[in-house]
C-alpha positions as CSV (number, residue, x, y, z in Angstrom):
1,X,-11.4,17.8,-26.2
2,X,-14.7,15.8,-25.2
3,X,-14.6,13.0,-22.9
4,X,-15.2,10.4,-25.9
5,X,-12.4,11.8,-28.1
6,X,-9.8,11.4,-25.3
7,X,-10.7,7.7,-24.3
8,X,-10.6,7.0,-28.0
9,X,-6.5,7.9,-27.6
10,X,-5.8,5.2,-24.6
11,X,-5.1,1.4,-25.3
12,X,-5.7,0.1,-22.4
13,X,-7.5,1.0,-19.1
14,X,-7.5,0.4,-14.9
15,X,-11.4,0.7,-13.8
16,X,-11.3,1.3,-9.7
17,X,-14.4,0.6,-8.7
18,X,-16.8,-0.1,-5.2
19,X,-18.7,-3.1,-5.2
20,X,-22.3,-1.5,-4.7
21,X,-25.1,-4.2,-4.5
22,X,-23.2,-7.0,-5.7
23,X,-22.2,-5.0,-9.0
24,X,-20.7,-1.9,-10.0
25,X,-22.3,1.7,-9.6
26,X,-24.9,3.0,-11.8
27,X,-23.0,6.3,-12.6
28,X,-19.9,3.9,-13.8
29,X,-22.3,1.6,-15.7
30,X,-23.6,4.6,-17.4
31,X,-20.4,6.0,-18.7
32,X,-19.6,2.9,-19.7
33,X,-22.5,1.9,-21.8
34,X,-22.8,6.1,-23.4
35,X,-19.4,5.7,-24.6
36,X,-19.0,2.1,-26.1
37,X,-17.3,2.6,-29.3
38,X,-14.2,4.2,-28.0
39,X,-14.0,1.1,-25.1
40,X,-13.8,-1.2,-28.2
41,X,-10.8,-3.8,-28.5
42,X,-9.0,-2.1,-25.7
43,X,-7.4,-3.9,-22.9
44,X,-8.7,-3.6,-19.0
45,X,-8.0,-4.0,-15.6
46,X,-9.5,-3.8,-12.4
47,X,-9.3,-2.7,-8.6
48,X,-12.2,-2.9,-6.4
49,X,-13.5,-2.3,-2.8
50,X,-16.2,-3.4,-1.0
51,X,-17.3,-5.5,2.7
52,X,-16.7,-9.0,3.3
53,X,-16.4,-10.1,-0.6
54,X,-14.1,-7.4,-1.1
55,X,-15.5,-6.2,-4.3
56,X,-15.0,-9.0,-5.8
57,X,-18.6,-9.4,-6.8
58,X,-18.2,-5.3,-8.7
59,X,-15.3,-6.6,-11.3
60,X,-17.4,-10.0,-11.7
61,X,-20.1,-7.5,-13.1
62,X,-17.9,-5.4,-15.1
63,X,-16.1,-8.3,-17.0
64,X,-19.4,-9.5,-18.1
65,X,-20.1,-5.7,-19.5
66,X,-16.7,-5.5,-20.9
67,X,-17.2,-8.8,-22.7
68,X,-20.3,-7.0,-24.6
69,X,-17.8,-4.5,-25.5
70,X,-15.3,-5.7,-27.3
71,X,-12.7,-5.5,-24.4
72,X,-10.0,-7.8,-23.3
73,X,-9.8,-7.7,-19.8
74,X,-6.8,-9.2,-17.8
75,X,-7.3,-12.2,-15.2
76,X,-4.9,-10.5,-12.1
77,X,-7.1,-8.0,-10.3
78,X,-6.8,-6.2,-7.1
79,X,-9.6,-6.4,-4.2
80,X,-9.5,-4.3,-1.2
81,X,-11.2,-4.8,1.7
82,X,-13.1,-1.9,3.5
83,X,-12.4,-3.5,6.7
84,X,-8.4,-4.0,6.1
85,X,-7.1,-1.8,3.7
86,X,-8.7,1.3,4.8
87,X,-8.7,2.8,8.3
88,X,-12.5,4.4,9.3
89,X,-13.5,3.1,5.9
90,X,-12.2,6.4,4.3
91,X,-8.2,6.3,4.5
92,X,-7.1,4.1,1.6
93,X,-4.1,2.2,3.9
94,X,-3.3,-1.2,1.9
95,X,-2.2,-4.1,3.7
96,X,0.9,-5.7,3.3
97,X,0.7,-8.3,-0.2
98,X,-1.3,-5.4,-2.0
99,X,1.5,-4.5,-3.8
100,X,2.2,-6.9,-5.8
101,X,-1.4,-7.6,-6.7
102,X,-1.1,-4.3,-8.4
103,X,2.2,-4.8,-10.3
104,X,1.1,-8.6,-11.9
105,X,-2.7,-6.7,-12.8
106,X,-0.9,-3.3,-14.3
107,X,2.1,-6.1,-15.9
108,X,-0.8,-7.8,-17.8
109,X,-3.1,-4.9,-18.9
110,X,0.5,-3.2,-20.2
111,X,1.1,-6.9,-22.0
112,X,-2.3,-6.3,-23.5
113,X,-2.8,-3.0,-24.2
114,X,0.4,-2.7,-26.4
């Protein structure tokens, strides 16, 4: 089965992303962008990572792309801190509150996606 044919099956999607540069990475923008019928009136959520900002700045980017692609993407999202939320900046160890961040963002791309 090729990549495109499977994300055709899914309704709805979580993108985890780093915030690189004040936007997403090139290889995610890139899959993105070869594969943009079978993103098409899907539903989306997002989890980033990053410094001080927290990735906040990488979803920013990505809702603007997903607007260009016909995707609704949920308002909840999760931002992680590479300071708090992972020890040596490699061990994903979420801090207390992180949770439930999760659970409203996967409640509304469920909501949206079905």
């Amino acid at each position: 089965m090729s990549g495109s044919s499977y994300l055709a099956e899914f309704d709805a999607f979580v993108f985890v992303t780093p915030e690189y540069n004040h936007g997403i990475p090139a290889a995610l923008r890139n899959v993105v962008d070869f594969l943009f019928r079978e993103w098409n009136h899907k539903s989306a959520g997002f989890v980033s990572y990053g410094g001080y900002a927290n990735g906040t700045r990488a979803f920013e980017h990505l809702r603007l792309v997903m607007a260009e692609l016909h995707v609704a993407d949920v308002r909840a999202q999760v931002s992680l801190s590479l300071f708090t939320d992972f020890e040596n900046f490699r061990i994903f160890k979420p801090g207390g509150g992180r949770e439930a961040a999760v659970t409203a963002m996967l409640d509304e791309v469920l909501a949206w996606g079905g």
